[in-house]
N, CA and C atoms as an extended XYZ file, in Angstrom:
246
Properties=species:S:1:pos:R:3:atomname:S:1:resname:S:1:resid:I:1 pbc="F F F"
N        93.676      125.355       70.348 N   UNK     1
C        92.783      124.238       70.529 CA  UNK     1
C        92.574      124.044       72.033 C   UNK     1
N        91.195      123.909       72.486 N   UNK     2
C        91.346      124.000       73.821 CA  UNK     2
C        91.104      122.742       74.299 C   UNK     2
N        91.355      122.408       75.800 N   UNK     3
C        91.377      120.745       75.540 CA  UNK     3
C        90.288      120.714       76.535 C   UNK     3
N        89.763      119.478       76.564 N   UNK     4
C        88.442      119.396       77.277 CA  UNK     4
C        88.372      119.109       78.767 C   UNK     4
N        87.499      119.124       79.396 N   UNK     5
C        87.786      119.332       80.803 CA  UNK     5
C        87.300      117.593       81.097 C   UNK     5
N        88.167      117.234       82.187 N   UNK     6
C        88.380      115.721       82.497 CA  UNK     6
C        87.493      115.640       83.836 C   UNK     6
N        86.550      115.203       84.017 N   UNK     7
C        86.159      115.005       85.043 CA  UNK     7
C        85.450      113.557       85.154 C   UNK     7
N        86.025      113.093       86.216 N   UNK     8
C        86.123      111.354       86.505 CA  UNK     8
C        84.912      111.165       87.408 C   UNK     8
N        84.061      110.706       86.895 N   UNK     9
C        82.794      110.301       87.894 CA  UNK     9
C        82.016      108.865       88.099 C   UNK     9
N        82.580      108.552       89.499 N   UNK    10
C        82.097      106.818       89.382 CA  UNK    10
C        80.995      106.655       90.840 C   UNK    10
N        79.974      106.408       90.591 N   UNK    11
C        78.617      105.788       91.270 CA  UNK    11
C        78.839      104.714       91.732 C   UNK    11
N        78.461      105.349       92.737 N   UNK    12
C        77.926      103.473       93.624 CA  UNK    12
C        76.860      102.792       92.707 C   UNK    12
N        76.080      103.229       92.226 N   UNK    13
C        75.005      102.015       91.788 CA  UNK    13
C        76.060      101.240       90.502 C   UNK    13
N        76.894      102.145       89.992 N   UNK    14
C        77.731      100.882       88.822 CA  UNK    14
C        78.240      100.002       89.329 C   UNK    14
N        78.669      100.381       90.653 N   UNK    15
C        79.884       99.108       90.885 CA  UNK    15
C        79.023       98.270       92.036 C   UNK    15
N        77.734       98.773       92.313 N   UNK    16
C        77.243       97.767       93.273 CA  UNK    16
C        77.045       98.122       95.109 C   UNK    16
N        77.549       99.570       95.144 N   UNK    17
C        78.344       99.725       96.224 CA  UNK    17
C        79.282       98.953       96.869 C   UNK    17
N        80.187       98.453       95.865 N   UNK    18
C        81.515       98.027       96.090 CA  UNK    18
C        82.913       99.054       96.076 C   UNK    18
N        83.322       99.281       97.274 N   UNK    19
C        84.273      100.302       97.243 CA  UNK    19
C        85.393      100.167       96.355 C   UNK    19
N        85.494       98.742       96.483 N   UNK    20
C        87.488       98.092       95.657 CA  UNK    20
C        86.662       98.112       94.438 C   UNK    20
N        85.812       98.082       93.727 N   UNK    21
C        85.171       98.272       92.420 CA  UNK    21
C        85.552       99.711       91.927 C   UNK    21
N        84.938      100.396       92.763 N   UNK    22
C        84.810      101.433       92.722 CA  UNK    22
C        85.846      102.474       92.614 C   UNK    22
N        86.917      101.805       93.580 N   UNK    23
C        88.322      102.632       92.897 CA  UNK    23
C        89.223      102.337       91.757 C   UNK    23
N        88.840      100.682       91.567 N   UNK    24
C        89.401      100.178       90.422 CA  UNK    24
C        88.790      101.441       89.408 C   UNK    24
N        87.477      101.039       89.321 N   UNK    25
C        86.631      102.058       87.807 CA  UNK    25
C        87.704      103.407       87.738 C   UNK    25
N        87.711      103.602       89.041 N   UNK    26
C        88.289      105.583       89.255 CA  UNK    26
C        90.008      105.440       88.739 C   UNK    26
N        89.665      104.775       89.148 N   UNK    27
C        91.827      104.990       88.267 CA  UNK    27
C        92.419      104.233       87.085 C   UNK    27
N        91.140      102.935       86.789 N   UNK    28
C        91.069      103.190       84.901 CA  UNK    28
C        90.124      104.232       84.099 C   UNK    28
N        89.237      104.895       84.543 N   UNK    29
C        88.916      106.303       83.760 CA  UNK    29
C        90.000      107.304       84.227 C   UNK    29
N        90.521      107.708       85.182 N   UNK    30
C        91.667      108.621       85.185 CA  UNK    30
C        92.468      108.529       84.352 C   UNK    30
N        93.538      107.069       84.260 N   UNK    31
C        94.325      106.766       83.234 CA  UNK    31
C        93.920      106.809       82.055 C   UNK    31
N        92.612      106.994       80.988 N   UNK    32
C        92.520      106.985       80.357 CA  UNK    32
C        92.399      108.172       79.929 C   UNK    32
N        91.836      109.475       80.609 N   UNK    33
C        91.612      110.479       80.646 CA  UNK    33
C        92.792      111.311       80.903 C   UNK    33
N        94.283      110.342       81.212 N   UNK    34
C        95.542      110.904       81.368 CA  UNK    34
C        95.631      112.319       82.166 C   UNK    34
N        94.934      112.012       82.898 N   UNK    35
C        94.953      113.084       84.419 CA  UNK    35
C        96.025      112.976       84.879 C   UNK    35
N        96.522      111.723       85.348 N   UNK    36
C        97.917      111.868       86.050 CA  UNK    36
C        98.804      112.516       85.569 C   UNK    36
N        99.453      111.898       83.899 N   UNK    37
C       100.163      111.877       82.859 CA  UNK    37
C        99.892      113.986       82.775 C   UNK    37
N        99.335      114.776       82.974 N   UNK    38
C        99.145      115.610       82.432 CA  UNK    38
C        99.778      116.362       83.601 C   UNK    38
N        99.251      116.058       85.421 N   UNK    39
C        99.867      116.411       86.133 CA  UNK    39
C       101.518      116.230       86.592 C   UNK    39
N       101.983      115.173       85.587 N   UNK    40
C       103.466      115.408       85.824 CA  UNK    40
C       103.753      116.188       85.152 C   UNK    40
N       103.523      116.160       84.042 N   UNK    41
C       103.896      116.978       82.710 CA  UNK    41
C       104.172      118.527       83.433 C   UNK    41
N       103.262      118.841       84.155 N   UNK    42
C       102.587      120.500       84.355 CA  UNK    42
C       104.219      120.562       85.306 C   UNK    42
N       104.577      119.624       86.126 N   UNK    43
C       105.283      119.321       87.388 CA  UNK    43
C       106.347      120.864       86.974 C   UNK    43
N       106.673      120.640       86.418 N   UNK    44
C       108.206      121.531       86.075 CA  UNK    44
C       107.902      121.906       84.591 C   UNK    44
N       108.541      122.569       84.420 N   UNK    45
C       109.037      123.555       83.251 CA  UNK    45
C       109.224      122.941       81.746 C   UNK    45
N       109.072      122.960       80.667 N   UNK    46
C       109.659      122.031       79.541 CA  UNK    46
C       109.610      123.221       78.309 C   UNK    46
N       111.005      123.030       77.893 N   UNK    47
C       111.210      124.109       76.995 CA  UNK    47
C       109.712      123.050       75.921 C   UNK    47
N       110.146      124.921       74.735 N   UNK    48
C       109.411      124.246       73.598 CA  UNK    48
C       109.695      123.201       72.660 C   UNK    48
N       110.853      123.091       72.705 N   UNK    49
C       111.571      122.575       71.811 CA  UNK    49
C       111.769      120.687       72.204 C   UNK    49
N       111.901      120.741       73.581 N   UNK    50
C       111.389      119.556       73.878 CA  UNK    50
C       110.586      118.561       74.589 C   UNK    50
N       109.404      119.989       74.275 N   UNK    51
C       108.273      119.369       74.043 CA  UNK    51
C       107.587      118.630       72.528 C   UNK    51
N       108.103      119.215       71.596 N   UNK    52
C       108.179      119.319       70.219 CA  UNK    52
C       108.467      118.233       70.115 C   UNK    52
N       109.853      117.756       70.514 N   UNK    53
C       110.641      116.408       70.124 CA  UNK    53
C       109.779      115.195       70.912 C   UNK    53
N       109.394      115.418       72.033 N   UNK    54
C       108.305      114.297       72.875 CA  UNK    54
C       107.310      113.922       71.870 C   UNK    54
N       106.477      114.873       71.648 N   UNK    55
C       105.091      114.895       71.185 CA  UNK    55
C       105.795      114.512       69.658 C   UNK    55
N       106.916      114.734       68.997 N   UNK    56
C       107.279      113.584       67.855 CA  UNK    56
C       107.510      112.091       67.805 C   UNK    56
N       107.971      111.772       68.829 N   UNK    57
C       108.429      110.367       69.862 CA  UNK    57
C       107.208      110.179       69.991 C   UNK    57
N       106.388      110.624       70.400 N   UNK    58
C       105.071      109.821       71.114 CA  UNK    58
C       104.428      109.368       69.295 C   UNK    58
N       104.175      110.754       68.003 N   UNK    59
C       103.725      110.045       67.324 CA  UNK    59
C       104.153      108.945       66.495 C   UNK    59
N       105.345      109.107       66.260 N   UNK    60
C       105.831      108.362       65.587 CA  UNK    60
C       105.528      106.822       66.374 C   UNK    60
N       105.902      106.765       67.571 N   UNK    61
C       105.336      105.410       68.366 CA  UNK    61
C       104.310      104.866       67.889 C   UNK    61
N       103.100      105.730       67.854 N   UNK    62
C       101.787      105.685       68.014 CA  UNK    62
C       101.605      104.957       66.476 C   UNK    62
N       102.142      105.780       65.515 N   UNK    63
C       102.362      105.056       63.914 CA  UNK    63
C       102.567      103.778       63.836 C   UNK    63
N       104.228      103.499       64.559 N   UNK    64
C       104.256      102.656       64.579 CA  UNK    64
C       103.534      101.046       65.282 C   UNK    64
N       102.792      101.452       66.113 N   UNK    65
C       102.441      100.612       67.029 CA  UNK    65
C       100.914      100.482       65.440 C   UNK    65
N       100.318      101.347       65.611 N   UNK    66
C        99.027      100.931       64.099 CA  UNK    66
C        99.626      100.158       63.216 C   UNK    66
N       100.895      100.372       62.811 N   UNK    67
C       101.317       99.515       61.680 CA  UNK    67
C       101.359       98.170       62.034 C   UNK    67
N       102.019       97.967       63.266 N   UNK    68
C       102.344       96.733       63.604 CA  UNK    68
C       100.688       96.123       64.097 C   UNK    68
N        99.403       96.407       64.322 N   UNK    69
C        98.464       96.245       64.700 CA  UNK    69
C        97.757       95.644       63.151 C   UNK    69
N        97.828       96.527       62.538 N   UNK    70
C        97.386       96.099       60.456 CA  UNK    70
C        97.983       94.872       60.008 C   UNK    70
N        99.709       94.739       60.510 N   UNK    71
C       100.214       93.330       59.539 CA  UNK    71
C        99.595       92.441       60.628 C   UNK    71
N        99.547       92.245       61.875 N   UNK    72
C        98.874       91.311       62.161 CA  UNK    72
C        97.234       90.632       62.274 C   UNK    72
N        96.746       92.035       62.096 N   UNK    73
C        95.373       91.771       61.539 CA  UNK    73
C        95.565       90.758       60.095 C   UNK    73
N        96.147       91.280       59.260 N   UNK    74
C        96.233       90.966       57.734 CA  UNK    74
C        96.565       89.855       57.937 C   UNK    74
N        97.653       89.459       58.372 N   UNK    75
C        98.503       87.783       58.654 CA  UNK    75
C        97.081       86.828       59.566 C   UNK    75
N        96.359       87.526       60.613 N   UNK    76
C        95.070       86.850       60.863 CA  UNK    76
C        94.017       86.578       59.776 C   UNK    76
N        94.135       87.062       59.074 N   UNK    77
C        93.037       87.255       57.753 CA  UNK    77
C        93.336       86.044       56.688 C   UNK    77
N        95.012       86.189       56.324 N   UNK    78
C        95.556       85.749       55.174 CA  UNK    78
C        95.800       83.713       56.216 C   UNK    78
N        95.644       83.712       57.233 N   UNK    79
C        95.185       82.044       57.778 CA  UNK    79
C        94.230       81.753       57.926 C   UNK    79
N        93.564       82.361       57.920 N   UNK    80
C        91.891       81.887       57.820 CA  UNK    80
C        91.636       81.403       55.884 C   UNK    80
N        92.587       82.339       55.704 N   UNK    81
C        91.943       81.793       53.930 CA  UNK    81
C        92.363       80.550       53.907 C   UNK    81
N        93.445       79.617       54.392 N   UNK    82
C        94.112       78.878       53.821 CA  UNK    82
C        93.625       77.204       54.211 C   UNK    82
């Protein structure tokens, strides 16, 4: 699977030609685009095996964090009925 190429591009006309705008924009599309996150990763060496176990940790998080996102939707839902 090949992964897509990240390229972060922020205009002066969005932010106004505001520079502190402008770097704000640039390092919440980076972070989202996990540029950094990818360049530590690369930093050093990581067997396979725990990489395996990360990328299980991360989903299982990720599960859990949706679940906990649903009962409180639902519990928002189930006070409005009442």
């Amino acid at each position: 699977m090949a992964k897509k190429a990240a390229n972060v591009v922020v205009k002066a006309r969005q932010c106004g030609n505001n520079t502190e705008r402008m770097i704000r924009r640039f390092i919440k599309k980076s972070k989202k685009a996990k540029i950094i996150e990818e360049a530590r990763d690369r930093r050093y060496h990581k067997k396979p095996s725990e990489a395996k176990k990360e990328k299980r940790k991360r989903a299982e998080r990720r599960r859990k964090r949706e679940k906990q996102k649903q009962l409180r939707a639902q519990e928002r839902r189930n006070r409005r009925k009442r």
